[in-house]
C-alpha positions, 0 to 999 in steps of 0.5 A: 804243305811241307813246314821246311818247303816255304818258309821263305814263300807266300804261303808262310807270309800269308800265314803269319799275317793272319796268325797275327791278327789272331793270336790275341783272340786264340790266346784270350780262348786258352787261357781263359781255358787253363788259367795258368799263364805258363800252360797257355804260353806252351799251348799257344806254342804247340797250337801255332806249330799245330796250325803251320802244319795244316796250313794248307788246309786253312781256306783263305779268308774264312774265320782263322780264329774260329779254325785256330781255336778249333785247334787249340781246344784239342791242345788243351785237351791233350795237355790236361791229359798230360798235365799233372799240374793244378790247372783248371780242366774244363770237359771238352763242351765247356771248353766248345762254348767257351770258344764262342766269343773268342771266335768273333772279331767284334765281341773280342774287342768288346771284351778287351775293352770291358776288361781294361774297364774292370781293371781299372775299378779293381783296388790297387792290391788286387791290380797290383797282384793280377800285374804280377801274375799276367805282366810279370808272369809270376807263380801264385806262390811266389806272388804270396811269399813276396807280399807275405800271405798264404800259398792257400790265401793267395790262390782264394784270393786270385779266384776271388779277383778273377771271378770278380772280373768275369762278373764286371766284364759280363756285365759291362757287356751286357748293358753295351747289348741293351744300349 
């Protein structure tokens, strides 16, 4: 299928309902990835025109999430070897395993759940920083020149928070399993 071609079709239309009810689930998978905001809105960009393009690939009604994240993983892999930037580089199996639960409709939801859960437990600093860097799309260095900590400080203390949340979610999940 050509791009130009169908826009206006059923194809496209098919396209953009799946990629919609999707998107959270392959975006959750890239920054979970990158752990950059900015570098994950780029890839999912370059990911969704990546999926457009071999969309007539795509069979209609099998797992879109599992096939975009498929896609994504090679984004990433493609930016990290592009990237000079201070993102996290994972190898690609870590980056296949780490697709896993992303490409499950229940368990995504499960982790959503889970993370509004553990939001809520964080001290109101820590929320107050994680707003700034995921809903205000702010930098670690502006975050740390506007509350005055550290540059060095700051990027400790959001891996602090963050591995505070996987270790709540992870556990949260878990005892969901046992129940």
């Amino acid at each position: 299928m050509n791009p130009k071609e169908s826009i206006d079709g059923p194809e496209y239309q098919e396209f953009l309902e799946v990629l919609q009810s999707n998107k959270d689930r392959i975006f959750g998978y890239i920054l979970a990835s990158v752990l950059d905001y900015s570098a994950a809105e780029d890839i999912m960009q370059d990911t969704v025109i990546r999926l457009w393009t071999k969309f007539s690939d795509y069979t209609s009604g099998t797992n879109f999430a599992k096939w975009g994240i498929t896609f994504a993983r090679y984004v990433i892999l493609d930016y990290q070897r592009k990237s000079r930037t201070r993102i996290v580089r994972f190898d690609s199996q870590i980056l296949e395993d780490l697709s896993e639960p992303f490409e499950s409709d229940e368990s995504s939801d499960d982790r959503v759940d889970a993370l509004r859960e553990c939001l809520k437990k964080l001290p109101e600093k820590y929320r107050h920083i994680i707003k700034m860097r995921y809903s205000d799309d702010m930098t670690i260095k502006d975050i740390a020149i506007k509350i005055g900590r550290p540059i060095h400080g700051m990027y400790k203390a959001m891996t602090k928070v963050q591995y505070s949340l996987q270790e709540c979610i992870e556990g949260l999940l878990n005892k969901r399993d046992v129940l």
